[in-house]
Wavefront OBJ file of the C-alpha trace (Angstrom):
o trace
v 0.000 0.000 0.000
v 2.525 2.228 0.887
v 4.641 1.588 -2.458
v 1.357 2.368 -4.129
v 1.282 5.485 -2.575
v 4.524 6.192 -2.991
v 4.457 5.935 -6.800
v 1.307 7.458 -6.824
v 1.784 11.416 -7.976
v -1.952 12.171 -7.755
v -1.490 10.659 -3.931
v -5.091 8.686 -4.472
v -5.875 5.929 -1.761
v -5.259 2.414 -1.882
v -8.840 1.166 -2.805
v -7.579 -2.349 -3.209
v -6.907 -3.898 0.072
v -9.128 -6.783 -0.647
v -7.900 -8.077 -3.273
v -4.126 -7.520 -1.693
v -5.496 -9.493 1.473
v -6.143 -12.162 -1.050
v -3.243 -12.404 -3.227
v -0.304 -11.043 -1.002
v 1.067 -14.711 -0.024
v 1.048 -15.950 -3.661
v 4.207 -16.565 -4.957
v 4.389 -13.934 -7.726
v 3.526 -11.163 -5.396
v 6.258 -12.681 -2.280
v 8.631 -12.829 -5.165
v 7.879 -9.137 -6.083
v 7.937 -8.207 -2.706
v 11.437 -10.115 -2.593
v 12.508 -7.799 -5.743
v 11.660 -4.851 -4.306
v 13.919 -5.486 -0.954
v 16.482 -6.143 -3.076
v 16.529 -3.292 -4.832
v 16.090 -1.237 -1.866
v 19.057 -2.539 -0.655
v 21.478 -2.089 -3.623
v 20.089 1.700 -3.419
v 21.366 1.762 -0.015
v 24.709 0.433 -0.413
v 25.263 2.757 -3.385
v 26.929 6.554 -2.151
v 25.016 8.690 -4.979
v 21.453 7.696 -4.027
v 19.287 8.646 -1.283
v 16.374 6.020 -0.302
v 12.595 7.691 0.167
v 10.772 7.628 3.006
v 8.591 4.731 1.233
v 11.290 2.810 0.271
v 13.316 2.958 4.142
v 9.373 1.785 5.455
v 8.971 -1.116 3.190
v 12.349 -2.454 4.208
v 11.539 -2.818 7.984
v 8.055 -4.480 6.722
v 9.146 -7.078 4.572
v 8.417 -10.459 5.866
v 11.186 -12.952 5.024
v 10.196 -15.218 2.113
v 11.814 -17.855 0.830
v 14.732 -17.604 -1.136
v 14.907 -16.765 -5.116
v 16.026 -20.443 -6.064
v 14.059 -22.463 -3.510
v 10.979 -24.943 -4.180
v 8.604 -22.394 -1.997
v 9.419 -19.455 -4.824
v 8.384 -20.950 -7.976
v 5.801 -18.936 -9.262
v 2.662 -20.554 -10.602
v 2.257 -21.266 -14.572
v 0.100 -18.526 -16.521
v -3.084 -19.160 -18.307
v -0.827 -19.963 -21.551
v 1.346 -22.662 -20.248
v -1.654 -24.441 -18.139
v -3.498 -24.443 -21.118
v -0.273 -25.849 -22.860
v 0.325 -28.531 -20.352
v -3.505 -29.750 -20.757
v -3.166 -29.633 -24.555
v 0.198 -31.895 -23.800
v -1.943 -33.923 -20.965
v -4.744 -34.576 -23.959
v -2.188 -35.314 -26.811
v -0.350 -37.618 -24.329
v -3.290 -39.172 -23.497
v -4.426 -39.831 -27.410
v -1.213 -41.153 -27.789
v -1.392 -43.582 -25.347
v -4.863 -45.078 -26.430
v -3.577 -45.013 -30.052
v -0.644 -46.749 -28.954
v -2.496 -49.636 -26.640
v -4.885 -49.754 -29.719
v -2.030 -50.309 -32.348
v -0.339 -53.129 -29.670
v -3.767 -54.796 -29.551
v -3.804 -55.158 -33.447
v -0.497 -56.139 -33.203
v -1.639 -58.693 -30.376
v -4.394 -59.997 -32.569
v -2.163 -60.043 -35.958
v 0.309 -62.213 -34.433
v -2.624 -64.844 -32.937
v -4.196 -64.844 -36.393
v -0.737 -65.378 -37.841
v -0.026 -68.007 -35.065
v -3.252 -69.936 -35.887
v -2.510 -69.609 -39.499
v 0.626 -70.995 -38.929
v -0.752 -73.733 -37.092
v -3.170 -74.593 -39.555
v -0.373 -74.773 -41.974
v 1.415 -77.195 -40.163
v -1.475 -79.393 -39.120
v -2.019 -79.223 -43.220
v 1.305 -80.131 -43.731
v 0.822 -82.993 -41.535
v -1.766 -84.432 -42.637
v -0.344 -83.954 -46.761
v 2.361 -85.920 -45.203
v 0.343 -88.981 -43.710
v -1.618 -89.123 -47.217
v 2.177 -89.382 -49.035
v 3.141 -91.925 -46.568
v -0.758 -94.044 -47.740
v -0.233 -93.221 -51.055
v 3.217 -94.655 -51.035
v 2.424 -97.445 -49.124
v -0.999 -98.004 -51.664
v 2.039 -97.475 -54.904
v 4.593 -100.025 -52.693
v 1.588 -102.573 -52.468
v 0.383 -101.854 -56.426
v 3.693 -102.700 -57.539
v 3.927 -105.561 -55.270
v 1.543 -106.683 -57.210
v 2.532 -105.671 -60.283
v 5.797 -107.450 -59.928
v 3.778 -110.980 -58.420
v 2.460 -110.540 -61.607
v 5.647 -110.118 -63.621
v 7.373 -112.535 -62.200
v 3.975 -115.225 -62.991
v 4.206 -114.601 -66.248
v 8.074 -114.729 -66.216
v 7.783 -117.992 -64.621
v 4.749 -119.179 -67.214
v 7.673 -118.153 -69.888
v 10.855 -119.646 -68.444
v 8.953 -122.661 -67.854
v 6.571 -122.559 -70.599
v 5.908 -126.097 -72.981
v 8.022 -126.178 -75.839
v 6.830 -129.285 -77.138
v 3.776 -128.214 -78.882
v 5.212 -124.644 -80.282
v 5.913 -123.695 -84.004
v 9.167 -122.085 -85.263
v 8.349 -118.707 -84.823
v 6.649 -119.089 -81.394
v 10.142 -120.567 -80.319
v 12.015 -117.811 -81.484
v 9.701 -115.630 -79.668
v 9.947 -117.864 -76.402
v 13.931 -117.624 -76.682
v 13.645 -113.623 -77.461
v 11.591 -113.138 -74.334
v 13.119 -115.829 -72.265
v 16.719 -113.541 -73.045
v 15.371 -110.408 -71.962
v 14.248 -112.233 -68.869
v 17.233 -113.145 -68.292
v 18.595 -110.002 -69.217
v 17.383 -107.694 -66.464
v 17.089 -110.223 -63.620
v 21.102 -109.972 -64.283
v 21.997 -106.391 -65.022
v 19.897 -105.685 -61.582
l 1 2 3 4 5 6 7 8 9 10 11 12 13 14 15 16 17 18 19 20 21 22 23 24 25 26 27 28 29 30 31 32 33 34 35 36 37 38 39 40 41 42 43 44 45 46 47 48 49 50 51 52 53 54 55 56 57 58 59 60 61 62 63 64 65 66 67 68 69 70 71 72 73 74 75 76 77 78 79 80 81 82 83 84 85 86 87 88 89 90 91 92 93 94 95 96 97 98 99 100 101 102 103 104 105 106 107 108 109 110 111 112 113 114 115 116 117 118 119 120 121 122 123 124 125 126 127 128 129 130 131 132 133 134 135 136 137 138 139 140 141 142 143 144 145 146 147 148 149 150 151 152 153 154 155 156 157 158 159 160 161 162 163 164 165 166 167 168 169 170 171 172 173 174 175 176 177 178 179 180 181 182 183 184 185 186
């Protein structure tokens, strides 16, 4: 009040007591008030100047406050930067959810792929055990094939000669040499 005064020229009254019954232990205003002893001071230690009567009353009122670097002195954040740090708090929080959203798809991408890798494998499987029928089904076709074979090899190695013409001798010999033929060169 009395700085008001003091730097008032018109010398009006102090009309605003209320509101600096309200706001005097805010930070800003302690760290104002801190300003203000410290300038009243360097005026003091300095030869040319002369401190006021305003400024010489202020000095003996001054409460202590905290100190200029301490936790207790930080002033509060304006309008701008809360505003700021709720836009950050909002974006921060979008980013989050898009980021659990995007680890969920991942989470169900890599079950489907799982189970489609599963159902590959089970197909795989079962390609294999119809391979392993089918060759068994060829190994006992050509079992049978070669009983066969080997029959009429046998009807033709031992076949009748006796009652056989010219030619149908030349073809038993023919036959009976290939015969002969691959039961050797296997």
């Amino acid at each position: 009040m009395e700085t008001y005064i003091g730097a008032d020229e018109e010398n009006k009254p102090f009309t605003l007591m209320h509101c600096y019954l309200k706001l005097k232990e805010e930070d800003k205003w302690k760290s104002l008030r801190i300003e203000l002893a410290q300038k009243n001071k360097k005026q003091k230690t300095t030869k040319e100047s002369t401190p006021s009567n305003v400024e010489a009353s202020n000095n003996d009122e001054i409460p202590e406050v905290a100190a200029p670097d301490s936790e207790e002195r930080k002033r509060p954040k304006g309008q701008k930067q809360v505003k700021q740090a709720r836009r950050d708090d909002a974006s921060l929080a979008v980013l989050e959810k898009m980021l659990e959203k995007k680890e969920a798809r991942e989470l169900e991408r890599d079950k489907a792929r799982e189970a489609s890798l599963e159902i590959e494998r089970a197909s795989l499987e079962i390609e294999k055990a119809a391979l392993e029928i089918e060759k068994k089904r060829l190994s006992n076709e050509e079992k049978k094939i070669e009983a066969e074979l080997m029959k009429e090899e046998k009807d033709i190695m031992l076949a009748d000669k006796t009652s056989l013409d010219e030619e149908q001798l030349q073809w038993l010999q023919i036959m009976k040499n290939k015969i002969l033929a691959r039961h050797t060169g296997n």
